[in-house]
Backbone atoms as SQL, in Angstrom:
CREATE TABLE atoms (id INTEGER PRIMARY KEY, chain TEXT, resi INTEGER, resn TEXT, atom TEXT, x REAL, y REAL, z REAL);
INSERT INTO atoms VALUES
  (1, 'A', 1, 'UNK', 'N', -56.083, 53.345, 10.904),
  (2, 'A', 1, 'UNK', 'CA', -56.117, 52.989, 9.521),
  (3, 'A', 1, 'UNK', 'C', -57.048, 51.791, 9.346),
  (4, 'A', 2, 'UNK', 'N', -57.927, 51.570, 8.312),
  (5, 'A', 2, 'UNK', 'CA', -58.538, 50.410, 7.749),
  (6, 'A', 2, 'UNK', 'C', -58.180, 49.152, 7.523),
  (7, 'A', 3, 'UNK', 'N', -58.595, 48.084, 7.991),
  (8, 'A', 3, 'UNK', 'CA', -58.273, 47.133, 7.476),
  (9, 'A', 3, 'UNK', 'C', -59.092, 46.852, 5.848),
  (10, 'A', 4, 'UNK', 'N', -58.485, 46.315, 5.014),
  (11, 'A', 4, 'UNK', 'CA', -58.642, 46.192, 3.468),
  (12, 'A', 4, 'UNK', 'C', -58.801, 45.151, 2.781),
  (13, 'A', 5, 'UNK', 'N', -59.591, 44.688, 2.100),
  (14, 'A', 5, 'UNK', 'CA', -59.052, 43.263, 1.938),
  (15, 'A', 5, 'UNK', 'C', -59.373, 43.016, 0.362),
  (16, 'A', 6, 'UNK', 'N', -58.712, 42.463, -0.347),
  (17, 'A', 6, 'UNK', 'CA', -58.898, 42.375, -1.937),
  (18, 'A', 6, 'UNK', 'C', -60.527, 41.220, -2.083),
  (19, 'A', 7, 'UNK', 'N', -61.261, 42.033, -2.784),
  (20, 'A', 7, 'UNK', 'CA', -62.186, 41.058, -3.312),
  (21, 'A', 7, 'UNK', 'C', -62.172, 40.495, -4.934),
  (22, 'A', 8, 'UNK', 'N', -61.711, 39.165, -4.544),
  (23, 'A', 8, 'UNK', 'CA', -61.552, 39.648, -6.030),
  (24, 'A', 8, 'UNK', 'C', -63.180, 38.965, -7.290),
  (25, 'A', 9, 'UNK', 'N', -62.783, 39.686, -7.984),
  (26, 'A', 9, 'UNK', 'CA', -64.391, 39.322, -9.273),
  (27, 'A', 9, 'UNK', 'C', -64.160, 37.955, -9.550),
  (28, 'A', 10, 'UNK', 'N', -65.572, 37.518, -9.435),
  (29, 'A', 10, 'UNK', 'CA', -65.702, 36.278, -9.740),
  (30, 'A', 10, 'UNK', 'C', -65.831, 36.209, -11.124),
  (31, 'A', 11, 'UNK', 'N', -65.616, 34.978, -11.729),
  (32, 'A', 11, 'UNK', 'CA', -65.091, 34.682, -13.201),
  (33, 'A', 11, 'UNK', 'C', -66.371, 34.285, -13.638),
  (34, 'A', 12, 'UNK', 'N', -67.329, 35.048, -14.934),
  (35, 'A', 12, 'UNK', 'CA', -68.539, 34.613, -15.177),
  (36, 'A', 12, 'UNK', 'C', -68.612, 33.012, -16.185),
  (37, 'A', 13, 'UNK', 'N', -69.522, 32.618, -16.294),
  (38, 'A', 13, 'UNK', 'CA', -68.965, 31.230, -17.184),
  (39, 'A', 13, 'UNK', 'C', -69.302, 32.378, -18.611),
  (40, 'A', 14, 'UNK', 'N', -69.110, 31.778, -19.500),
  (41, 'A', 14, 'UNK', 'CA', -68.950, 31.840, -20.901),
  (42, 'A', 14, 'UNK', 'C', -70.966, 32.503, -21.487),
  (43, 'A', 15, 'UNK', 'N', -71.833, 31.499, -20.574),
  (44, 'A', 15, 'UNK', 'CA', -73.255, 31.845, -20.354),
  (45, 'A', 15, 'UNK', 'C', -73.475, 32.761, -20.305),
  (46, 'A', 16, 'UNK', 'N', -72.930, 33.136, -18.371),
  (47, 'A', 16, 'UNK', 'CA', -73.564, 34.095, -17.891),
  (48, 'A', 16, 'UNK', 'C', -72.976, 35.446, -18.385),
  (49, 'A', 17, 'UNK', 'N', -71.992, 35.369, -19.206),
  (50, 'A', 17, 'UNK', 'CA', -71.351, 36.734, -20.302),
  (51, 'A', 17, 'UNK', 'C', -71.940, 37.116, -21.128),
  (52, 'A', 18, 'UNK', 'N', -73.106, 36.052, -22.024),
  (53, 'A', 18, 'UNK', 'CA', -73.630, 35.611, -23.129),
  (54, 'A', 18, 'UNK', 'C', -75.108, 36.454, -22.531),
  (55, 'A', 19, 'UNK', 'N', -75.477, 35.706, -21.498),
  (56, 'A', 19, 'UNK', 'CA', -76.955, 36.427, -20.697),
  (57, 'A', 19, 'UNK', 'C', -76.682, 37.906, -20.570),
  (58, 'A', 20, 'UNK', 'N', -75.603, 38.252, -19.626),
  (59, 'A', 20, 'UNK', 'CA', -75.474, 39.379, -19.115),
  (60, 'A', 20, 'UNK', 'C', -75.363, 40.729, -20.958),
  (61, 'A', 21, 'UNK', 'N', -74.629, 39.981, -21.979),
  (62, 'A', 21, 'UNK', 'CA', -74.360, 40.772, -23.252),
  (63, 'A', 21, 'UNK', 'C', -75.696, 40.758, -23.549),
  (64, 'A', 22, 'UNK', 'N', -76.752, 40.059, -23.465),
  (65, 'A', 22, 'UNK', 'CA', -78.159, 40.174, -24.077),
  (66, 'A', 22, 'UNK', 'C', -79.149, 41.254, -23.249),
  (67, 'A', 23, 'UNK', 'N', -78.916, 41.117, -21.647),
  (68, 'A', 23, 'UNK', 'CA', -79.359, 42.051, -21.374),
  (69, 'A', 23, 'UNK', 'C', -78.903, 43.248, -21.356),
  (70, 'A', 24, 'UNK', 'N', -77.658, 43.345, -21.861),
  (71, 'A', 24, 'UNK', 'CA', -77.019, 44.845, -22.137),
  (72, 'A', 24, 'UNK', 'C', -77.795, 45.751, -23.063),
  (73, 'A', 25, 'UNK', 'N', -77.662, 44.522, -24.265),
  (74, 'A', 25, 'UNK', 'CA', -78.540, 45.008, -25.576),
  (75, 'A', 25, 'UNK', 'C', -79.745, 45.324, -25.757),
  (76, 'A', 26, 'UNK', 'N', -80.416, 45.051, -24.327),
  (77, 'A', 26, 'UNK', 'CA', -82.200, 44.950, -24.580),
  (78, 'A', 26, 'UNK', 'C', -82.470, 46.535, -23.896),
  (79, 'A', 27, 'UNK', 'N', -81.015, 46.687, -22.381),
  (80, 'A', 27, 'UNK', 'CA', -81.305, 48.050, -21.715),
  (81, 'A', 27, 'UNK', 'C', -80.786, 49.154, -22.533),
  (82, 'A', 28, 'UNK', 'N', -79.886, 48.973, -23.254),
  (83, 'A', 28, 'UNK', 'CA', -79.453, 50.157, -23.980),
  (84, 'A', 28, 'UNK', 'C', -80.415, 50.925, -24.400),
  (85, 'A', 29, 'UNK', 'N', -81.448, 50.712, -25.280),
  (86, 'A', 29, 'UNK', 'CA', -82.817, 51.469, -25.903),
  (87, 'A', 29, 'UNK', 'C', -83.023, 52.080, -24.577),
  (88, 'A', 30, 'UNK', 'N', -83.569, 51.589, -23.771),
  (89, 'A', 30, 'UNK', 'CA', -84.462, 51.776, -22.603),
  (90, 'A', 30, 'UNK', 'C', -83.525, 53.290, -21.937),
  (91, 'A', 31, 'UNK', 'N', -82.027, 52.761, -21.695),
  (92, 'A', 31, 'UNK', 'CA', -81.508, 53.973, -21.247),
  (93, 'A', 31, 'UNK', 'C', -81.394, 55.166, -21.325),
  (94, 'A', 32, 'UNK', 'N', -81.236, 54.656, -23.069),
  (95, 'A', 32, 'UNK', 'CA', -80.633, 56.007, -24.197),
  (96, 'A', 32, 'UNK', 'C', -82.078, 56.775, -23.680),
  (97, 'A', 33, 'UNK', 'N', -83.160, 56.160, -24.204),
  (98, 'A', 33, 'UNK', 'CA', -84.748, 56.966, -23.719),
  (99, 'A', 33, 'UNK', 'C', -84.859, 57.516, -22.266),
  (100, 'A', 34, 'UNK', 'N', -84.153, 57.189, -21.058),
  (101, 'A', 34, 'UNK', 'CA', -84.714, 57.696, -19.996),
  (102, 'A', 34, 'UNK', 'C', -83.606, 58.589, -19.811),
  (103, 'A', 35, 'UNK', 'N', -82.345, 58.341, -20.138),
  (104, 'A', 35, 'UNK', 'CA', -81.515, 59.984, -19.913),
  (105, 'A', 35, 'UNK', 'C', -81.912, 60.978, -21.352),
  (106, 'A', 36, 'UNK', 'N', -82.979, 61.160, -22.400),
  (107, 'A', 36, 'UNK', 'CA', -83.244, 62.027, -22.988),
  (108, 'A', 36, 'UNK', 'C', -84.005, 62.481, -22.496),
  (109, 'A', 37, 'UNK', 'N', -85.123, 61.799, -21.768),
  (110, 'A', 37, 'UNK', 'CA', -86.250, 62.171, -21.215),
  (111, 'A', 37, 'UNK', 'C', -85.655, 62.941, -19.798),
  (112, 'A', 38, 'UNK', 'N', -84.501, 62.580, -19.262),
  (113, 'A', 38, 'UNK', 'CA', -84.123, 63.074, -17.734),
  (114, 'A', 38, 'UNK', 'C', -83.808, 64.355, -18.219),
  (115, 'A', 39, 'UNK', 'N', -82.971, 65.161, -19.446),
  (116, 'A', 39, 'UNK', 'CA', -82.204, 66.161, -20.330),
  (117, 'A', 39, 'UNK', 'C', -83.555, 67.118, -20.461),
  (118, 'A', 40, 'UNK', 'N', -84.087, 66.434, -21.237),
  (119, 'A', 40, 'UNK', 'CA', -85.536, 67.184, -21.807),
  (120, 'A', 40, 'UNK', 'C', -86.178, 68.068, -20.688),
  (121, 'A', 41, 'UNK', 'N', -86.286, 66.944, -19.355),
  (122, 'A', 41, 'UNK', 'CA', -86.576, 67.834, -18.429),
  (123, 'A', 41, 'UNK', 'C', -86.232, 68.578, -17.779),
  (124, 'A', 42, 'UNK', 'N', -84.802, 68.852, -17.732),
  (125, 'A', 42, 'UNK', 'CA', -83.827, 70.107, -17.108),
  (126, 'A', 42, 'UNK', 'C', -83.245, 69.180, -16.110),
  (127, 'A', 43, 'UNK', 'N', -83.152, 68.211, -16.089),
  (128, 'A', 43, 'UNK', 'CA', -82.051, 67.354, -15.399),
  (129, 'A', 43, 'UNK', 'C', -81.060, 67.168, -15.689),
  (130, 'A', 44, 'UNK', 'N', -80.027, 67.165, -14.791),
  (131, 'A', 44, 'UNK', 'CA', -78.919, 66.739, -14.713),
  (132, 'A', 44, 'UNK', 'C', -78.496, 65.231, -15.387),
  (133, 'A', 45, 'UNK', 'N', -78.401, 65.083, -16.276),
  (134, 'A', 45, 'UNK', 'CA', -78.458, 63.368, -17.138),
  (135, 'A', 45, 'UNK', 'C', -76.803, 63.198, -17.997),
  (136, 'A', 46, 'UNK', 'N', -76.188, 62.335, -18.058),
  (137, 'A', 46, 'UNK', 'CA', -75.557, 61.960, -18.826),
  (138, 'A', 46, 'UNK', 'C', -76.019, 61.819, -20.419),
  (139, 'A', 47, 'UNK', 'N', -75.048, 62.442, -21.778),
  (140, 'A', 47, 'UNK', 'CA', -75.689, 62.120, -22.668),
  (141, 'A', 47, 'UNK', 'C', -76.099, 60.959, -23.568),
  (142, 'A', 48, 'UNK', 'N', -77.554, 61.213, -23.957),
  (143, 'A', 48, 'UNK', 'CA', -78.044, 60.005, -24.417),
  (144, 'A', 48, 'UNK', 'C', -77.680, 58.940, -25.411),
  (145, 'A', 49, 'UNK', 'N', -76.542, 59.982, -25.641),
  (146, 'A', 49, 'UNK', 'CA', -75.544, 59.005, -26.947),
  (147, 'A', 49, 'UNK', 'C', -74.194, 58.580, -26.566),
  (148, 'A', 50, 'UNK', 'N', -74.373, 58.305, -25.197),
  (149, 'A', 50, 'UNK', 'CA', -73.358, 57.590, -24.596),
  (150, 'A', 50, 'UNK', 'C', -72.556, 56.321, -24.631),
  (151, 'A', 51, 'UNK', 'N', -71.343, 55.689, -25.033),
  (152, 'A', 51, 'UNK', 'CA', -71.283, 54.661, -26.000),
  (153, 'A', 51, 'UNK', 'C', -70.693, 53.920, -24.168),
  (154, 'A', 52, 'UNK', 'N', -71.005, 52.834, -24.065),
  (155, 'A', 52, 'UNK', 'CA', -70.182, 52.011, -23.044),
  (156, 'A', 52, 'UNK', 'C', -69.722, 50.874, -23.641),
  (157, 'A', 53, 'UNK', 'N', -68.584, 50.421, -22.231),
  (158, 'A', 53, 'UNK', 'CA', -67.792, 49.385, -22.849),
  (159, 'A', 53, 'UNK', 'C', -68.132, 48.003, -23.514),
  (160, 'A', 54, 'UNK', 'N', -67.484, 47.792, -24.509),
  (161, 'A', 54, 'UNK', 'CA', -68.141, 46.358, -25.141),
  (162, 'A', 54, 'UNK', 'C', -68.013, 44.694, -23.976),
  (163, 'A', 55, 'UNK', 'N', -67.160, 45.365, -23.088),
  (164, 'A', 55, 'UNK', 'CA', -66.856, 44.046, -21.591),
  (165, 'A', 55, 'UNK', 'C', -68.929, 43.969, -21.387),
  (166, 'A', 56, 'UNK', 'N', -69.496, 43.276, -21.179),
  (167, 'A', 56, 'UNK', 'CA', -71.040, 43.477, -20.578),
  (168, 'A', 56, 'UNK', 'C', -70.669, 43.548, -19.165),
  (169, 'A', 57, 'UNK', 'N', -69.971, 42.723, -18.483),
  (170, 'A', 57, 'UNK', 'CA', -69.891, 43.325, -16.962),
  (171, 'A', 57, 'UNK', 'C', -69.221, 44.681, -16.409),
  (172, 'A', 58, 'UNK', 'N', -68.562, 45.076, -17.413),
  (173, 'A', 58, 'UNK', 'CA', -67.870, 46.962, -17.078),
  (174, 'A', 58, 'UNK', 'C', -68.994, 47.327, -17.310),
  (175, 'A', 59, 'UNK', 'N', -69.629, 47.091, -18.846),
  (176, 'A', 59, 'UNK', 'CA', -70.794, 48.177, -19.305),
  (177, 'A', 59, 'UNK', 'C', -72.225, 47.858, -17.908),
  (178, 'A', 60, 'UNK', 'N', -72.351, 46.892, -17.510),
  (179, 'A', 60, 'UNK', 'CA', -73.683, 47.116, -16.648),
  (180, 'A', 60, 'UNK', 'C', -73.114, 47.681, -15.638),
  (181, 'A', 61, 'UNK', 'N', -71.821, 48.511, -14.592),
  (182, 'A', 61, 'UNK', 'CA', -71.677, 49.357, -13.957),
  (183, 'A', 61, 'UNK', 'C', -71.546, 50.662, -14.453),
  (184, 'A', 62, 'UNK', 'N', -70.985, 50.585, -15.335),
  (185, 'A', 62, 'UNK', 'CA', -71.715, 52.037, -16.370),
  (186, 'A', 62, 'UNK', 'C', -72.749, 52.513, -16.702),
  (187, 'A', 63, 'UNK', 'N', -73.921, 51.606, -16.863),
  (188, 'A', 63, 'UNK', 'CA', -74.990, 51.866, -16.743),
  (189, 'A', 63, 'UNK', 'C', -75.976, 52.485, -15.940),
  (190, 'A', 64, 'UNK', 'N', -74.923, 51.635, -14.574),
  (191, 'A', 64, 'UNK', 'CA', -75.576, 51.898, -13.488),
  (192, 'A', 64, 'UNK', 'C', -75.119, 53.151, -12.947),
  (193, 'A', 65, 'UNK', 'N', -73.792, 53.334, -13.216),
  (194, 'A', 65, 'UNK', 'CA', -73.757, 55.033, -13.063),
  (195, 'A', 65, 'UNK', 'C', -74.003, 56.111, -13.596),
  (196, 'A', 66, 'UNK', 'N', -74.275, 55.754, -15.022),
  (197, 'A', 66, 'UNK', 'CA', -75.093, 56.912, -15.212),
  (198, 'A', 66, 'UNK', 'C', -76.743, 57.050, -15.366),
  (199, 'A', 67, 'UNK', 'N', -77.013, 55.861, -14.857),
  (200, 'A', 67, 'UNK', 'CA', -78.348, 55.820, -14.503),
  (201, 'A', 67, 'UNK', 'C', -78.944, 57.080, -13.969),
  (202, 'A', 68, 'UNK', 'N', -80.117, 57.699, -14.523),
  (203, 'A', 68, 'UNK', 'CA', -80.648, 58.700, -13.187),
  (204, 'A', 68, 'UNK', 'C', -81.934, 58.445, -12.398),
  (205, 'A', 69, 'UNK', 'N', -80.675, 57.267, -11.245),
  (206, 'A', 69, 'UNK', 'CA', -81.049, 57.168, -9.755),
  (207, 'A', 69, 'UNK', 'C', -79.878, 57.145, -8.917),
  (208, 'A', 70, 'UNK', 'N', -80.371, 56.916, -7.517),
  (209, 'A', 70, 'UNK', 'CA', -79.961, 57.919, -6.415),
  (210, 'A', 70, 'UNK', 'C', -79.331, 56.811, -5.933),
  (211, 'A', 71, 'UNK', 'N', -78.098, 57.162, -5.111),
  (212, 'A', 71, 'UNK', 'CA', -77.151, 56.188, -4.506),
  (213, 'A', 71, 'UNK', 'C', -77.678, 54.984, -3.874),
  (214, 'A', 72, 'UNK', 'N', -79.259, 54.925, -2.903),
  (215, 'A', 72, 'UNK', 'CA', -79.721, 54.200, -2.633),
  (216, 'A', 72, 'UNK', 'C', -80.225, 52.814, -3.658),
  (217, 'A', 73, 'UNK', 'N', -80.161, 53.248, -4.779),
  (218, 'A', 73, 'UNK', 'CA', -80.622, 52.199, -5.714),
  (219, 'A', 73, 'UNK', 'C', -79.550, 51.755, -6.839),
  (220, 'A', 74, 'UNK', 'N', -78.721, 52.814, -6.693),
  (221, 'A', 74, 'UNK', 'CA', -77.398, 52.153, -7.703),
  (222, 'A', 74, 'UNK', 'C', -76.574, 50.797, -6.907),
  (223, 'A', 75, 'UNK', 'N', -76.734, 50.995, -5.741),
  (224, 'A', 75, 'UNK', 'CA', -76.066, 49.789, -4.975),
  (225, 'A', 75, 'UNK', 'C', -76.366, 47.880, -5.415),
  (226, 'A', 76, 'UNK', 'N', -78.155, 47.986, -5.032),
  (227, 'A', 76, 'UNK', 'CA', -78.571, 46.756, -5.649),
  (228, 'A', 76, 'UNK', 'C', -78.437, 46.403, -6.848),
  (229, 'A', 77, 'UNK', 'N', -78.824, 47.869, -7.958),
  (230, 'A', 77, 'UNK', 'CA', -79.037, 47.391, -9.001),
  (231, 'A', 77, 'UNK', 'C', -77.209, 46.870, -9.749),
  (232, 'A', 78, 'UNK', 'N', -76.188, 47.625, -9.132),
  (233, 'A', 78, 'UNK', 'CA', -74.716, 47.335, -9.142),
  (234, 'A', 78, 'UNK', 'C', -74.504, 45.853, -9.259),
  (235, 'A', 79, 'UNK', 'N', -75.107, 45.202, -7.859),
  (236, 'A', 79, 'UNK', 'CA', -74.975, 44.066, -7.209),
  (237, 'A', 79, 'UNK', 'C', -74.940, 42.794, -8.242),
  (238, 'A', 80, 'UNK', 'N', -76.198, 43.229, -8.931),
  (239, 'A', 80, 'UNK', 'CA', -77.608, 42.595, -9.672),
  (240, 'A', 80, 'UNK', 'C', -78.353, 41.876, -9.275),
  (241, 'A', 81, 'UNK', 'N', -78.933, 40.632, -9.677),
  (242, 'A', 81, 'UNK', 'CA', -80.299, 40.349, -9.165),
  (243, 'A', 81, 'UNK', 'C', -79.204, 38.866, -7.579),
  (244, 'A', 82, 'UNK', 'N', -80.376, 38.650, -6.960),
  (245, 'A', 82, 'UNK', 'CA', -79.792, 37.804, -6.227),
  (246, 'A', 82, 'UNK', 'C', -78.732, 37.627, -5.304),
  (247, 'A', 83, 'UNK', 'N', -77.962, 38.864, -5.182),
  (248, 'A', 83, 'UNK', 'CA', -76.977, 38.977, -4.108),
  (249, 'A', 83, 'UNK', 'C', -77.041, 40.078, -3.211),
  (250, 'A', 84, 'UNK', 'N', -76.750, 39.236, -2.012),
  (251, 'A', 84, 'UNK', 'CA', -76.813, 40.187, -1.163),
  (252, 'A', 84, 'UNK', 'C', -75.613, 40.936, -0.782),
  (253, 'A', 85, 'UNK', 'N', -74.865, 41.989, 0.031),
  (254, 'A', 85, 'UNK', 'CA', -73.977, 42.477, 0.043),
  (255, 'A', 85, 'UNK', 'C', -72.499, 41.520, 0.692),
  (256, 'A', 86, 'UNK', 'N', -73.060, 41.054, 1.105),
  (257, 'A', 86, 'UNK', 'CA', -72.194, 39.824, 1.807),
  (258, 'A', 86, 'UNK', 'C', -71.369, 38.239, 0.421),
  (259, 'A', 87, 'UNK', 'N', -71.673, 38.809, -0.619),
  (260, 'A', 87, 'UNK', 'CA', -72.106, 37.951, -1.560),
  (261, 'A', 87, 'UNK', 'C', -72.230, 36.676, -1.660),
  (262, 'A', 88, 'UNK', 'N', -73.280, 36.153, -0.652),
  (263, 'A', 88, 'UNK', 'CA', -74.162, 34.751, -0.603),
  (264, 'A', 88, 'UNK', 'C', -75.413, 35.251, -1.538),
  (265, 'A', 89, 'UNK', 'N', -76.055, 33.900, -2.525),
  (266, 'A', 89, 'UNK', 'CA', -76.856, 34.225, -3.204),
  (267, 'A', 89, 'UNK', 'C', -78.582, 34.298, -1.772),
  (268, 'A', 90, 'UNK', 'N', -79.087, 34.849, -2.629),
  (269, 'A', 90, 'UNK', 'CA', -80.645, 34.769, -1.642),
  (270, 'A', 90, 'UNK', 'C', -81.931, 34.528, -2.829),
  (271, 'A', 91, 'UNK', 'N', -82.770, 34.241, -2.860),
  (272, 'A', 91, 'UNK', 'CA', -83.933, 33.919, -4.009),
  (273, 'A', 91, 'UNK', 'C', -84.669, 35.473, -4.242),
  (274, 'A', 92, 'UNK', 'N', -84.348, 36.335, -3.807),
  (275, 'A', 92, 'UNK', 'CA', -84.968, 37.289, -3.798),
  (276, 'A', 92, 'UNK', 'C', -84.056, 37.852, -4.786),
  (277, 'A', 93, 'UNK', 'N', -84.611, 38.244, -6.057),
  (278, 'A', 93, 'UNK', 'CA', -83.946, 39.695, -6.976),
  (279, 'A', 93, 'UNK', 'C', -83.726, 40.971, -6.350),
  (280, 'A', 94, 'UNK', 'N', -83.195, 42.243, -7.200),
  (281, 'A', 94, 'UNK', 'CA', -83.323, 43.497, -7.060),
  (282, 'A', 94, 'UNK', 'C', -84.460, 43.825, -8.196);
């Protein structure tokens, strides 16, 4: 059996809720456009009138899952910019 261990979410300040809600609002357009465009083309896409949660940190893993990309890139972009899986920050984005 596995050992398990609770991680628990770190508490954003009041800011980084404020940042993270602005960039919600800027990707939404961008999304709604690339799963019509994924549809249009006979892809497999979530629909483009997809409403996500008003939380900004639920909604940017929602995003990221119905993003259409491939497990390899939902991971970082999950993460977001600056962390590595270990979650120590690093200067390097995704």
């Amino acid at each position: 059996m596995a050992d398990v261990e609770e991680w628990p979410e770190p508490d954003l300040a009041p800011a980084a809720t404020e940042t993270l809600a602005g960039a919600m609002t800027r990707l939404m357009p961008r999304l709604r456009r690339v799963l019509a465009a994924s549809s249009e083309l006979g892809e497999r896409a979530a629909p483009a009138t997809i409403e996500l949660d008003d939380d900004p940190v639920l909604a940017s893993y929602q995003a990221v899952a119905v993003a259409p990309i491939g497990p390899a890139d939902q991971q970082p972009a999950a993460r977001g910019p600056g962390r590595d899986p270990t979650g120590s920050t690093s200067s390097s984005g995704c």
